[in-house]
C-alpha positions in Angstrom: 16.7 17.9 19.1 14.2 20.2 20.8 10.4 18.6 21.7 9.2 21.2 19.2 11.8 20.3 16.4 10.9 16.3 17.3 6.9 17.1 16.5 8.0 19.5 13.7 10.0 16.2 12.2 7.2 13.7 13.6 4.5 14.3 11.1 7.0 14.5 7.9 8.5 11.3 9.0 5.3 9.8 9.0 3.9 11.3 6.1 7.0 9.9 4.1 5.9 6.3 5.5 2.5 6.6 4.5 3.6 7.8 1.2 5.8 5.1 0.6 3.2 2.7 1.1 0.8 4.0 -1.3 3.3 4.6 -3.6 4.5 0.7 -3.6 1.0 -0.1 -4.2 0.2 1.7 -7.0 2.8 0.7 -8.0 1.9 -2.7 -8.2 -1.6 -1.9 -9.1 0.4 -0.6 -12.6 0.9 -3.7 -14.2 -2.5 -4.7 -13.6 -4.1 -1.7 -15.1 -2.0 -1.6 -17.8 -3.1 -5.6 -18.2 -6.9 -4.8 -18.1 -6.2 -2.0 -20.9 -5.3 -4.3 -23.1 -7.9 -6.9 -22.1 -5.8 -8.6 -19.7 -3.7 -11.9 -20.3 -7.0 -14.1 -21.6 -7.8 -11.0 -24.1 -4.3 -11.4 -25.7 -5.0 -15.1 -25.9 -8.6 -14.8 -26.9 -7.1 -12.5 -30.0 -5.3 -15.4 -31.5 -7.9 -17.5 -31.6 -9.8 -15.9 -35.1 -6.7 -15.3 -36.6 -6.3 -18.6 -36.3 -9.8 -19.9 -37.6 -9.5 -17.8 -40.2 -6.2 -19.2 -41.4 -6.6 -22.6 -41.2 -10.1 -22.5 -42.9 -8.9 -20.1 -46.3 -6.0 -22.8 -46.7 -8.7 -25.7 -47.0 -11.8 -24.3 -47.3 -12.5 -20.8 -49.0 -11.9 -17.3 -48.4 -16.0 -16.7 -47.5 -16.2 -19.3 -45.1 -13.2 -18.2 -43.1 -14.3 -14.7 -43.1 -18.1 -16.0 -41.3 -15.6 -18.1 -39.1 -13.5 -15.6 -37.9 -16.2 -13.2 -37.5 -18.3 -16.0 -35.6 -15.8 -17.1 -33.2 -15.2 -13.4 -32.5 -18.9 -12.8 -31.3 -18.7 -16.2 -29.5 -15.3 -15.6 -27.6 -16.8 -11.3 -26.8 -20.6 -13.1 -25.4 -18.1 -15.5 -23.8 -16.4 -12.9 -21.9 -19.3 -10.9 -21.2 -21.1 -13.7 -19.5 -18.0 -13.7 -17.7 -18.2 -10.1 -16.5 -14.8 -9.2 -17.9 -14.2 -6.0 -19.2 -16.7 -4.5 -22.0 -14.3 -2.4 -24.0 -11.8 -5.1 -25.1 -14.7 -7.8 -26.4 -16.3 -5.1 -28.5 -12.7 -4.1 -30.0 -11.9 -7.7 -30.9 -14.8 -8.5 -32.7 -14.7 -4.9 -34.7 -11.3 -5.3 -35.0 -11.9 -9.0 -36.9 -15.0 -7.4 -38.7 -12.9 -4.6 -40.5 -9.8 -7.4 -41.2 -12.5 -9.6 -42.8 -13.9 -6.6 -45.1 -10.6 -5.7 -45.9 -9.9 -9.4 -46.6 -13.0 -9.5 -48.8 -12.5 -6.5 -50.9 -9.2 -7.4 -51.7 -10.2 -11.1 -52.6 -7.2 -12.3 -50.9 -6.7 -13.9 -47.2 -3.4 -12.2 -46.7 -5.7 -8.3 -46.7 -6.7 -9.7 -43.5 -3.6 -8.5 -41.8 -3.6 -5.0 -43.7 -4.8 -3.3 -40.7 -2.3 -4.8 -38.6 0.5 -3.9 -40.9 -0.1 -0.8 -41.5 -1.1 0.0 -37.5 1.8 -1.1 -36.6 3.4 1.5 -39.1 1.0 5.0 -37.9 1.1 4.0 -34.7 4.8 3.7 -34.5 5.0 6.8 -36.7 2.3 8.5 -33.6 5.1 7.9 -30.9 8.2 8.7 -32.5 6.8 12.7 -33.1 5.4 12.3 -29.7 9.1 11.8 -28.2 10.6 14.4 -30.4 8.0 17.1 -29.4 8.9 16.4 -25.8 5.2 15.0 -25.2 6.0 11.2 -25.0 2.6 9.2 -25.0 3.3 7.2 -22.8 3.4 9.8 -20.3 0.2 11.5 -21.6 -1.8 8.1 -21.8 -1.4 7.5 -18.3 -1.7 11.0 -16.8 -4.8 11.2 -18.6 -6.0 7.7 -17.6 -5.3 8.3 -14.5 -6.3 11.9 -13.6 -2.7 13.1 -13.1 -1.1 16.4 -14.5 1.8 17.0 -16.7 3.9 18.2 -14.1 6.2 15.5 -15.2 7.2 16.8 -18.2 9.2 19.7 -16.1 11.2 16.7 -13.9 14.2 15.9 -16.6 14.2 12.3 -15.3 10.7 11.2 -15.3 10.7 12.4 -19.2 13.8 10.9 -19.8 11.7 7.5 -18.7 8.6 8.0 -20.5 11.3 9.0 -23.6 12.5 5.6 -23.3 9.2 3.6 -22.8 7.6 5.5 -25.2 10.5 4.3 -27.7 10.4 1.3 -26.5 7.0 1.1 -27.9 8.4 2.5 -31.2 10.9 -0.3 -31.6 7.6 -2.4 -31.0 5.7 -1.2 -34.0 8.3 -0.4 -36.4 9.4 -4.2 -35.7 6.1 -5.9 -36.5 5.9 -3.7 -39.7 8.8 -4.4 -40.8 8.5 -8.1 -40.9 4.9 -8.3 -41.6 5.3 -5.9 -44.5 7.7 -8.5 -45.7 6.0 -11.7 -45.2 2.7 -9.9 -47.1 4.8 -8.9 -49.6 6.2 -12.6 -50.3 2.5 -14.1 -50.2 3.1 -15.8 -46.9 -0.4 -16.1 -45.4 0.3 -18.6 -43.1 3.4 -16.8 -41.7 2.0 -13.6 -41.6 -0.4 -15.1 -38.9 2.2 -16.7 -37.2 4.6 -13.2 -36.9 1.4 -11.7 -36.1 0.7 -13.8 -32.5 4.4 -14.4 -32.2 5.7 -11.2 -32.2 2.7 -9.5 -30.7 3.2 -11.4 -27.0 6.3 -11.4 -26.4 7.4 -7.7 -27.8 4.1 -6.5 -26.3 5.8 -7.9 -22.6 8.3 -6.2 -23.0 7.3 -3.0 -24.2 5.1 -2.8 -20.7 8.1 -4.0 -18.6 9.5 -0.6 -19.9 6.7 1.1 -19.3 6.2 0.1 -16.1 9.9 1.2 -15.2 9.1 4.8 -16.2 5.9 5.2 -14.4 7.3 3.5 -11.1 10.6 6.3 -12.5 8.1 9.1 -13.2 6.5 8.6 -9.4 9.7 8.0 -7.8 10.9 11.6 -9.1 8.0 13.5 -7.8 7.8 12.1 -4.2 11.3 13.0 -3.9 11.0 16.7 -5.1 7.6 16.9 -2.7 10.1 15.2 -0.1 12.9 18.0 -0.6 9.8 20.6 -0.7 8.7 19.2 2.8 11.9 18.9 4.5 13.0 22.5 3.1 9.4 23.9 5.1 10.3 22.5 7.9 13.9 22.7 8.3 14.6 25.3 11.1 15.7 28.6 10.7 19.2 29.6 11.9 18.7 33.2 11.8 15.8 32.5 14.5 18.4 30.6 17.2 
């Protein structure tokens, strides 16, 4: 190799390094923003916690009580985590996400319309991603290019759309699955069970549905540094005619 080939090949060599470095540590920055999205770890715990309340107190109290409970442990466990400094966003969306399931509760004059909202999330939301695959515009995709500041060049790169295809179904299976059952356990009157599908199934399919997710973004970023690679290399590769 010539001295100017060996400087021409120097810099893209180390470019590729340095690449590869940020790219593992966005990488694992993913799960972590993906985490504080949500709330984080504590916020899924904290969510439990009025559901709950609210449970247990409209089996032995009455319907009213558990609807000041819930709400009051909501606006405890938000001023909780804002003492804390944790995120805004997620307290304020907990306690107005208990607030409308207690209305909703309260108009209906029955505990179980306190998982209404849930239910039928779970069904538009599912519903939302399954179009969003089929008009080639996967949200999962979207959501994080637009989080993040990133284009759509994606959506040109067959394999990084195959993988937000398959996280973004992945979230599909996640909904249709919690509507499914809790459609079922409203249907049958089962209050307590209802609030037990609704933590149960909401960790563990949630994990999973972000260990997919993950995948495709890590997939998605993979793709594009090798096509900027191939773009590099293809600049820089000598031309015969010139020899």
């Amino acid at each position: 190799m010539s001295e100017r080939d060996a400087a021409a090949a120097g810099p893209t060599a180390q470019d590729t390094a340095e690449k590869q470095v940020d790219g593992e540590q966005r990488a694992a920055a993913t799960e972590n923003t993906l985490l504080e999205q949500m709330g984080g770890v504590s916020g899924l715990a904290y969510s439990a916690v009025p559901i709950v309340v609210f449970v247990l107190i409209s089996s032995f109290v009455s319907l009213t009580t558990a609807i000041w409970s819930a709400i009051g442990v909501a606006v405890a466990i938000a001023i909780f985590r804002l003492v804390r400094k944790e995120p805004l966003q997620p307290a304020i969306s907990g306690v107005l996400g208990v607030v409308v399931c207690s209305f909703i509760a309260y108009r209906s004059g029955d505990a179980k319309g306190f998982f209404l909202l849930g239910i039928w999330t779970s069904l538009i939301y599912g519903g939302l991603f399954l179009v969003s695959v089929l008009a080639r515009w996967p949200l999962v995709g979207v959501a994080w290019s637009a989080l993040n500041g990133l284009g759509f060049s994606w959506r040109k790169q067959r394999r990084a759309l195959r993988g937000y295809d398959l996280a973004t179904l992945a979230w599909v299976a996640v909904f249709a699955a919690k509507y499914v059952v809790q459609q079922w356990l409203y249907d049958a009157d089962q209050t307590g069970w209802l609030a037990f599908a609704r933590i149960a199934m909401g960790y563990p399919l949630t994990a999973l549905a972000l260990v997919v997710t993950v995948w495709a973004i890590r997939r998605a970023k993979k793709v594009a540094e090798q096509e900027a690679e191939a773009v590099e290399a293809s600049a820089v590769r000598p031309d015969p005619s010139a020899s």
